[in-house]
C-alpha positions as CSV (number, residue, x, y, z in Angstrom):
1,X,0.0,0.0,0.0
2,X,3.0,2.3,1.1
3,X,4.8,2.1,-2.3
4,X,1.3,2.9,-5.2
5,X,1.4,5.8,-3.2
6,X,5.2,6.3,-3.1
7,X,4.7,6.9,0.5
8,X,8.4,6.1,1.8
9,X,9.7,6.6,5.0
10,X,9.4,10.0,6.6
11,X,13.1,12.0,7.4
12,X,11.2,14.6,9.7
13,X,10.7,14.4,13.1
14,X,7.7,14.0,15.0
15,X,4.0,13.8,14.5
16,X,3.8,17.4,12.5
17,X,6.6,15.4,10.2
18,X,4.6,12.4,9.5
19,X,1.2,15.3,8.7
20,X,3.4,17.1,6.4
21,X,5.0,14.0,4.7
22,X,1.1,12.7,4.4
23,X,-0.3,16.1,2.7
24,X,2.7,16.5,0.3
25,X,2.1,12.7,-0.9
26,X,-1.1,13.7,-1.4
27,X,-0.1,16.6,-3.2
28,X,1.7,15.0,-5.6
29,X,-1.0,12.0,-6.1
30,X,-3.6,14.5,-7.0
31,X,-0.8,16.4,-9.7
32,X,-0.1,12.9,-11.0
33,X,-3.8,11.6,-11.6
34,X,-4.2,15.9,-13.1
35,X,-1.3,15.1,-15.3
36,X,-2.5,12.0,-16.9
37,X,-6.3,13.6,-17.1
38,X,-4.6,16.3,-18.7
39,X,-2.6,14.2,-21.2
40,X,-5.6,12.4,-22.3
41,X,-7.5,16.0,-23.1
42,X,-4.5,16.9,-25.2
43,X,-4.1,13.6,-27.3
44,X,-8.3,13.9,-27.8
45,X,-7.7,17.4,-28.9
46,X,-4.8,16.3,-31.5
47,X,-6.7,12.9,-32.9
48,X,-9.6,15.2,-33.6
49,X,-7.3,17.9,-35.1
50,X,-5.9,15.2,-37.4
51,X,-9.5,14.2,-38.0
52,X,-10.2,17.2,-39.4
53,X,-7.7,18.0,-41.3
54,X,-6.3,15.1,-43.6
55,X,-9.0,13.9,-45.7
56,X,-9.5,10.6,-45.7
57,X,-7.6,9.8,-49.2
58,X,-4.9,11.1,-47.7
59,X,-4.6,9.4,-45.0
60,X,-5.1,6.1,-47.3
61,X,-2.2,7.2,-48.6
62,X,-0.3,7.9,-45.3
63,X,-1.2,4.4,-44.0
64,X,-2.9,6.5,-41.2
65,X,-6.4,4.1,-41.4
C-alpha cells in the first residue's frame, strides 16, 4: 500500500513530520492523476485535429487508417 502511493519513510521528526510528509504525498497523487487527465484531453484534442484535417484519401495514402 505504502509504495502505489510512493509513501516512503518520513526524514522529519515528529507527529507534525509524518502530517506534512502525508499532505505533500497527497499533493503529488492528486498532480499525477491531473497530469494524466490532462494528457488524455491533449491527445483527444490532437486525434480530432488530425480528423479534421487530412481527408480521408490522404490518410489512405499515409497508411494512417
Amino acid at each position: 500500500m505504502k509504495n502505489d502511493g510512493r509513501l516512503d519513510r518520513c526524514y522529519l521528526k515528529g507527529a507534525v513530520g509524518d502530517a506534512i510528509n502525508m499532505v505533500m504525498v497527497a499533493a503529488g497523487h492528486n498532480l499525477r492523476k491531473s497530469l494524466n487527465k490532462l494528457r488524455l484531453l491533449w491527445l483527444k484534442i490532437i486525434s480530432g485535429l488530425m480528423g479534421y484535417f487530412i481527408k480521408p484519401e490522404q490518410s489512405a495514402a499515409l497508411n494512417l487508417a
